[in-house]
Chimera marker file (.cmm) of the C-alpha trace (Angstrom):
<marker_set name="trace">
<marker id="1" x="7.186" y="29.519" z="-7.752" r="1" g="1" b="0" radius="0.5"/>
<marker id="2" x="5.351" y="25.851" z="-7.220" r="1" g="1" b="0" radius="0.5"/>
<marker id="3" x="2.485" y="27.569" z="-5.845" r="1" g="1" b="0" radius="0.5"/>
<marker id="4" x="2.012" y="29.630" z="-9.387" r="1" g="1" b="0" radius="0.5"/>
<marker id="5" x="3.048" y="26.735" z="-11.050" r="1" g="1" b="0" radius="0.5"/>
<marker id="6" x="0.339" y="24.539" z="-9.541" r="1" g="1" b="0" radius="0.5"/>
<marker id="7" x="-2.282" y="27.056" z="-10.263" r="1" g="1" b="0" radius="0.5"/>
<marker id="8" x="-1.526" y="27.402" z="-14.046" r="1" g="1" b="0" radius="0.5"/>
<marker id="9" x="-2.079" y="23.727" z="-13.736" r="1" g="1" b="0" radius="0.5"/>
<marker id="10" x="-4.999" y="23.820" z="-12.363" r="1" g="1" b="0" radius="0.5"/>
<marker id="11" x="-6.782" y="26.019" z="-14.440" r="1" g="1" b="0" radius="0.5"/>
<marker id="12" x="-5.118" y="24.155" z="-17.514" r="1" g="1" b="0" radius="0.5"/>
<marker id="13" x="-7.243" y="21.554" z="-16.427" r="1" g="1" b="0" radius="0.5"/>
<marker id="14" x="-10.170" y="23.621" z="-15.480" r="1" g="1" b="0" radius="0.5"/>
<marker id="15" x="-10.386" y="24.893" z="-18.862" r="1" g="1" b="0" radius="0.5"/>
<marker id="16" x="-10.200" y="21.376" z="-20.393" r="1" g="1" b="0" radius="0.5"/>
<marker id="17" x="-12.810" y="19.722" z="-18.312" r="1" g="1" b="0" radius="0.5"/>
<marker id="18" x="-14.335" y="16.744" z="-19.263" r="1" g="1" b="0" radius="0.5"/>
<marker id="19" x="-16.647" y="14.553" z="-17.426" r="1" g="1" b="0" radius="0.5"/>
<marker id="20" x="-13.927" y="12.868" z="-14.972" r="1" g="1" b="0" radius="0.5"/>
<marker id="21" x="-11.663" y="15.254" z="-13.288" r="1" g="1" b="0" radius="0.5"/>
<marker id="22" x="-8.225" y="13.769" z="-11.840" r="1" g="1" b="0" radius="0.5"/>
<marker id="23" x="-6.454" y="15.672" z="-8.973" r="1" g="1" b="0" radius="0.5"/>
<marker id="24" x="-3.570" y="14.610" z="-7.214" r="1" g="1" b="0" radius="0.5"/>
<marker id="25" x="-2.452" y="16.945" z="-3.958" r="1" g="1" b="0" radius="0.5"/>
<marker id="26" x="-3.768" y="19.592" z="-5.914" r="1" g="1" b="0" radius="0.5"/>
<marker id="27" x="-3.287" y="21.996" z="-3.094" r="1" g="1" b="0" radius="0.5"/>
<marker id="28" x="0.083" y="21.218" z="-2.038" r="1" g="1" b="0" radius="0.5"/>
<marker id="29" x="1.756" y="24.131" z="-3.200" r="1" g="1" b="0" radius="0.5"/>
<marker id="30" x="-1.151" y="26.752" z="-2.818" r="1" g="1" b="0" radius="0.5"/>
<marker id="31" x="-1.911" y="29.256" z="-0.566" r="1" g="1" b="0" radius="0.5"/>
<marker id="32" x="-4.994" y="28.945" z="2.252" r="1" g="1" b="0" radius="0.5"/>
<marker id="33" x="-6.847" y="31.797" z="-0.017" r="1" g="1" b="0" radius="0.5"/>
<marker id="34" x="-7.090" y="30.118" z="-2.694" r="1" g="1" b="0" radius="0.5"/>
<marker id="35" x="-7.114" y="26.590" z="-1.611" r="1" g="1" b="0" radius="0.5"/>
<marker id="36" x="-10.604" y="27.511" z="-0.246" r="1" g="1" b="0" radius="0.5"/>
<marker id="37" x="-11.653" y="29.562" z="-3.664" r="1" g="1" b="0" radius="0.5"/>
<marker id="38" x="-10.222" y="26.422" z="-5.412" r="1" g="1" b="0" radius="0.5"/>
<marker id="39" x="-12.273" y="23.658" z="-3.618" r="1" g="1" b="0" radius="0.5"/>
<marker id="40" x="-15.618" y="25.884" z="-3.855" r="1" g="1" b="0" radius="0.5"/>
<marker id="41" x="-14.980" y="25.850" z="-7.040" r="1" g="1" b="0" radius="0.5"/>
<marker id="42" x="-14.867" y="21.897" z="-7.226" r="1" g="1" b="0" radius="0.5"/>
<marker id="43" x="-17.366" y="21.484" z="-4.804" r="1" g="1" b="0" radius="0.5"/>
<marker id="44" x="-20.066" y="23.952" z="-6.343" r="1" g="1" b="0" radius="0.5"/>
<marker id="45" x="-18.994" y="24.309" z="-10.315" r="1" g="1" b="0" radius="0.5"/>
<marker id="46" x="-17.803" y="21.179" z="-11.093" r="1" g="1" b="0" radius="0.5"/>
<marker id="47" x="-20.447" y="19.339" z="-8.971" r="1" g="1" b="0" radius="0.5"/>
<marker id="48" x="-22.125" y="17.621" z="-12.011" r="1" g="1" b="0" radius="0.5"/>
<marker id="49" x="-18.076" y="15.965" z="-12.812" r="1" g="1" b="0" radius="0.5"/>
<marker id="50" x="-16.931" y="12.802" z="-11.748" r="1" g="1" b="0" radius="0.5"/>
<marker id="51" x="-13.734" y="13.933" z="-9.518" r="1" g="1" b="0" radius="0.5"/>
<marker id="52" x="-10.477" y="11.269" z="-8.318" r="1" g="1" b="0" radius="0.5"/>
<marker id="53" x="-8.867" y="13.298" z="-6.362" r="1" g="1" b="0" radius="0.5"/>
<marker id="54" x="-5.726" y="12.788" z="-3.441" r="1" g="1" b="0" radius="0.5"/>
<marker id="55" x="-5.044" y="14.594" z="-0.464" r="1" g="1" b="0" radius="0.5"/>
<marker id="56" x="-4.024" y="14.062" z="3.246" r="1" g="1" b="0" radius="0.5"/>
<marker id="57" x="-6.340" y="17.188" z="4.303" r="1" g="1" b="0" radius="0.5"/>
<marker id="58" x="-9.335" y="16.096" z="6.609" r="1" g="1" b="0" radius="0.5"/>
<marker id="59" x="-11.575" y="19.294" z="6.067" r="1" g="1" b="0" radius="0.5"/>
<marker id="60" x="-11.278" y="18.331" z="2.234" r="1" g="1" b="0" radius="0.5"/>
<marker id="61" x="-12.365" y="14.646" z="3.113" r="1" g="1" b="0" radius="0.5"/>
<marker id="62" x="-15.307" y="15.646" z="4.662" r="1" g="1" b="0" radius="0.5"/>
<marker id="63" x="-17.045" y="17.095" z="2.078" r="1" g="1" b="0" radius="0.5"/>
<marker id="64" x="-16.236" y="14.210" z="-0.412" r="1" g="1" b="0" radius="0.5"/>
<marker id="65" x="-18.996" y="11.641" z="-1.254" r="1" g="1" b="0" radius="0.5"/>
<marker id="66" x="-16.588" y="8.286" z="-1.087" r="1" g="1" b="0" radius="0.5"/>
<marker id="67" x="-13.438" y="7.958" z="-0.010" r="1" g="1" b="0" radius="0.5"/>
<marker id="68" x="-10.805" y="5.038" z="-0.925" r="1" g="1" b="0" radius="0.5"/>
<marker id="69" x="-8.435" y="4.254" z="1.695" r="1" g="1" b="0" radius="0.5"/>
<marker id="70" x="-4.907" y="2.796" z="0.226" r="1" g="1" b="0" radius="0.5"/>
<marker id="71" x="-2.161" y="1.325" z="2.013" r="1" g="1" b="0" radius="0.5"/>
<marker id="72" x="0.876" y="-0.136" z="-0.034" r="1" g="1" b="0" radius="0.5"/>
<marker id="73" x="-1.228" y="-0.026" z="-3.211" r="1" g="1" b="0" radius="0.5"/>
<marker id="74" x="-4.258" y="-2.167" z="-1.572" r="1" g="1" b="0" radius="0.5"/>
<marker id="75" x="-7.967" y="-0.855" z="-0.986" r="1" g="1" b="0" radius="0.5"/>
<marker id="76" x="-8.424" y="-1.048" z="2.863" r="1" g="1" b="0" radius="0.5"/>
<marker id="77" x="-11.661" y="0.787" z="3.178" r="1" g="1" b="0" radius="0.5"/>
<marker id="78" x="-14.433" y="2.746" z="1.697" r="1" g="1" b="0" radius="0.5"/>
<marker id="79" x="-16.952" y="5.158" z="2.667" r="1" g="1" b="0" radius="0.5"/>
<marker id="80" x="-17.423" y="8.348" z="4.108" r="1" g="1" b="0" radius="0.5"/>
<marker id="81" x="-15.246" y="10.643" z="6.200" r="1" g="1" b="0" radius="0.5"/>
<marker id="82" x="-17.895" y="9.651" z="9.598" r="1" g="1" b="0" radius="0.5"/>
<marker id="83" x="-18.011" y="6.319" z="8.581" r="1" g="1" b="0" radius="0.5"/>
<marker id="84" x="-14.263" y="5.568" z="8.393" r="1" g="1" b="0" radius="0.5"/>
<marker id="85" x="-13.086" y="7.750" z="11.418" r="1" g="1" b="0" radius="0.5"/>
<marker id="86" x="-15.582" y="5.705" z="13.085" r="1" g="1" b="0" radius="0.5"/>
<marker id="87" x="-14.689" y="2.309" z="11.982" r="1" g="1" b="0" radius="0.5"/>
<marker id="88" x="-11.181" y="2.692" z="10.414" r="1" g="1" b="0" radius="0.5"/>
<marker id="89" x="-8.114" y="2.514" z="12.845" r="1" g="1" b="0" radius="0.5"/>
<marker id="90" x="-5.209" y="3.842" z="10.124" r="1" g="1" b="0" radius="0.5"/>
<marker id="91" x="-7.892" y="6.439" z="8.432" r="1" g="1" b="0" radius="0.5"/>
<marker id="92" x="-8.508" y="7.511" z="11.824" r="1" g="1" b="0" radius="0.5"/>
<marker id="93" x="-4.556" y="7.954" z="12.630" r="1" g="1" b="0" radius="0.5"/>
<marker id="94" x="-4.186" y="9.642" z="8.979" r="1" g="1" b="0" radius="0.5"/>
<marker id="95" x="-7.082" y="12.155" z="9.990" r="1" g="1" b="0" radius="0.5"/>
<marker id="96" x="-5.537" y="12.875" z="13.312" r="1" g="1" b="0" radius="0.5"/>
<marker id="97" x="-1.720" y="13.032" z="12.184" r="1" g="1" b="0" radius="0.5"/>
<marker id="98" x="-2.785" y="15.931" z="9.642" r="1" g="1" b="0" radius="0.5"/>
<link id1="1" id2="2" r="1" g="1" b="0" radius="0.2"/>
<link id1="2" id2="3" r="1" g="1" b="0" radius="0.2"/>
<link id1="3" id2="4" r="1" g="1" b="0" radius="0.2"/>
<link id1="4" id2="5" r="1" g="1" b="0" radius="0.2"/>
<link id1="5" id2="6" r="1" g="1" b="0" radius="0.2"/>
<link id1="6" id2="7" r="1" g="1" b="0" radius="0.2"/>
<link id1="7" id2="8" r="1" g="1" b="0" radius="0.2"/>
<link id1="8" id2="9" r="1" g="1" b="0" radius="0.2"/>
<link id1="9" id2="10" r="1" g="1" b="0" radius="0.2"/>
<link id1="10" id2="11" r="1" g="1" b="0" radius="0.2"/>
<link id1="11" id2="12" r="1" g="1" b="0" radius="0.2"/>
<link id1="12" id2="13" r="1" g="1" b="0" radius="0.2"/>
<link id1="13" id2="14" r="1" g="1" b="0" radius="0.2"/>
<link id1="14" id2="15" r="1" g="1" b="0" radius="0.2"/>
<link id1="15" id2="16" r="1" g="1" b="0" radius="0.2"/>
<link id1="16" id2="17" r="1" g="1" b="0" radius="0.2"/>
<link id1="17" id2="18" r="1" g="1" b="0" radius="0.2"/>
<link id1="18" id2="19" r="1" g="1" b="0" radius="0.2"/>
<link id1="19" id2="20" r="1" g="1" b="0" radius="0.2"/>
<link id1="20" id2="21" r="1" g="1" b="0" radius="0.2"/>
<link id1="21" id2="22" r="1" g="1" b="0" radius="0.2"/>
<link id1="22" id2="23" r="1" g="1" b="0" radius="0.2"/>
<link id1="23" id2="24" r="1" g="1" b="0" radius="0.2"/>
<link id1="24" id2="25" r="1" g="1" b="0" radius="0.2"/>
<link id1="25" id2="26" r="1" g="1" b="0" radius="0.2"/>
<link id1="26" id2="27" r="1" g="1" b="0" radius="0.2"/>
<link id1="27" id2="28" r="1" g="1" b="0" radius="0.2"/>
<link id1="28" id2="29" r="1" g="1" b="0" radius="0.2"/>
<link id1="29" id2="30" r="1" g="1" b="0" radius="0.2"/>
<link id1="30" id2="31" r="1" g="1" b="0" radius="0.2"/>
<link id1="31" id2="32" r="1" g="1" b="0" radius="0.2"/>
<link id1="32" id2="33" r="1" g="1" b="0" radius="0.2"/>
<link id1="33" id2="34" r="1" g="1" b="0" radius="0.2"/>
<link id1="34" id2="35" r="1" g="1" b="0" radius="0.2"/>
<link id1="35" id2="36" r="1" g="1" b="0" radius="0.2"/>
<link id1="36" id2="37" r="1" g="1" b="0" radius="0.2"/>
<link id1="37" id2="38" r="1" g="1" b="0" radius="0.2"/>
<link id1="38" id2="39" r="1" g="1" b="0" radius="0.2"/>
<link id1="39" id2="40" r="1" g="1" b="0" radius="0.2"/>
<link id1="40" id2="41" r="1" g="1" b="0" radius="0.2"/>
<link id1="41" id2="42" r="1" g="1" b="0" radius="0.2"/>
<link id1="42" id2="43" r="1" g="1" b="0" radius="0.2"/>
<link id1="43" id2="44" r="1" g="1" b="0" radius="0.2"/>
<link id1="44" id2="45" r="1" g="1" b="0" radius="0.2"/>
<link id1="45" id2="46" r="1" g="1" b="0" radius="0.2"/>
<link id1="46" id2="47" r="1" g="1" b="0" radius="0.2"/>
<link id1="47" id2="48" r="1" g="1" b="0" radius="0.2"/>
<link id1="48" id2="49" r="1" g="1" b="0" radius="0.2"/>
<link id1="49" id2="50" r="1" g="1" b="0" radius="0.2"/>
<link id1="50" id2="51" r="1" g="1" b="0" radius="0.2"/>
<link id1="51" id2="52" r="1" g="1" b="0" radius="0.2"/>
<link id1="52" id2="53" r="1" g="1" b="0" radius="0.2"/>
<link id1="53" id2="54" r="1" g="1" b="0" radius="0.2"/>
<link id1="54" id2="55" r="1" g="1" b="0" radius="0.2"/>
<link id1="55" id2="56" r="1" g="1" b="0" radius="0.2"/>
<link id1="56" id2="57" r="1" g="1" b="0" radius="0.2"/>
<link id1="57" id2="58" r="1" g="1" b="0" radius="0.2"/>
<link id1="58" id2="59" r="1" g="1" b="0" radius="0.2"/>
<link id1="59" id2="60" r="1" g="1" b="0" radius="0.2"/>
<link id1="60" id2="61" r="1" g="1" b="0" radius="0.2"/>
<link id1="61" id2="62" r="1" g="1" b="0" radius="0.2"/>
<link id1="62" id2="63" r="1" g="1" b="0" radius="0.2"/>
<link id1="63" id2="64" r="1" g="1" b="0" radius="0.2"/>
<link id1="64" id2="65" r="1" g="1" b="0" radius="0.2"/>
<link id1="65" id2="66" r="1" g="1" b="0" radius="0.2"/>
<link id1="66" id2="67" r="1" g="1" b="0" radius="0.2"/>
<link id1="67" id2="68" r="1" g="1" b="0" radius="0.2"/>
<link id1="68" id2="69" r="1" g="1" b="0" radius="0.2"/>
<link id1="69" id2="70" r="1" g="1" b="0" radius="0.2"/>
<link id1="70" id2="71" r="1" g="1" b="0" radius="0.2"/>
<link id1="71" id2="72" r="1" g="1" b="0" radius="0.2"/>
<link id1="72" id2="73" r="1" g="1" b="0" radius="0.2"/>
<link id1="73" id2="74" r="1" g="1" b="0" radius="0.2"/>
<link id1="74" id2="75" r="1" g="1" b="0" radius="0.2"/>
<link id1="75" id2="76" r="1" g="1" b="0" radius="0.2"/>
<link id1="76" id2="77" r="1" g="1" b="0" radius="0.2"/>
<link id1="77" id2="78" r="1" g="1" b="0" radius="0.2"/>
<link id1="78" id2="79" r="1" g="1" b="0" radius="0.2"/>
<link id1="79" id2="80" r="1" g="1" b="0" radius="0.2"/>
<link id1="80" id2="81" r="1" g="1" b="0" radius="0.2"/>
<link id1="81" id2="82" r="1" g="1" b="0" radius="0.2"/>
<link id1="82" id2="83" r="1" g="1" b="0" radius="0.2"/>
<link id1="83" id2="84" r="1" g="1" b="0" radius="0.2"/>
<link id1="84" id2="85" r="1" g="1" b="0" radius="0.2"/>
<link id1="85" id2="86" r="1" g="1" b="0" radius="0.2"/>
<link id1="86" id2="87" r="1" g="1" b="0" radius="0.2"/>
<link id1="87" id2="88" r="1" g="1" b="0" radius="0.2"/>
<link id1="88" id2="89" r="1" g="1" b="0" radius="0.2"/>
<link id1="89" id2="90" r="1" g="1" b="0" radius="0.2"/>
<link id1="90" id2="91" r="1" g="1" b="0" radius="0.2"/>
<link id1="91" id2="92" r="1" g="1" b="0" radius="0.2"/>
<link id1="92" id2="93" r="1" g="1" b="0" radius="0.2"/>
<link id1="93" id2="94" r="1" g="1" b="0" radius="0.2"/>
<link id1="94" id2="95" r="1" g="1" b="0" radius="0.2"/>
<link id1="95" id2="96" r="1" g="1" b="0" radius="0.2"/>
<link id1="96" id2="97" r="1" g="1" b="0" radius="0.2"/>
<link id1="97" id2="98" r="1" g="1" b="0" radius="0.2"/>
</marker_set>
């Protein structure tokens, strides 16, 4: 299935860790269990790595030290989850759409 799929991915890359981690929806096709066991993993293990990572899922956001807004391939705005649902109209809409 995707969901089995996307977890021998992710511990593909687990295994190979270097210093800068790239992640890109890396919970799409997972399961709530282990969505949680994988972000305390990246939160808590890997919290000495340099991780780029994309998702559209707020509670992930908010534990995130920057975020970089894109629209159409442009930087709109930086900062933290707070920051920008304070100050950024579209991040705001993103964050309440999910």
């Amino acid at each position: 299935s995707g969901g089995e799929k996307q977890r021998l991915a992710l511990a593909r890359t687990f295994a190979k860790l270097g210093k800068i981690i790239l992640l890109d929806e890396y919970t799409s096709n997972i399961d709530i269990d282990d969505e949680h066991s994988i972000n305390y993993i990246l939160m808590n293990e890997f919290a000495d790595k340099t991780v780029f990572l994309t998702t559209h899922k707020p509670y992930i956001l908010n534990k995130v030290d920057r975020i970089v807004l894109l629209d159409k391939g442009q930087i709109v705005s930086m900062g933290k989850h707070e920051e920008l649902r304070n100050n950024c109209e579209l991040y705001r809409n993103i964050v309440n759409s999910a």
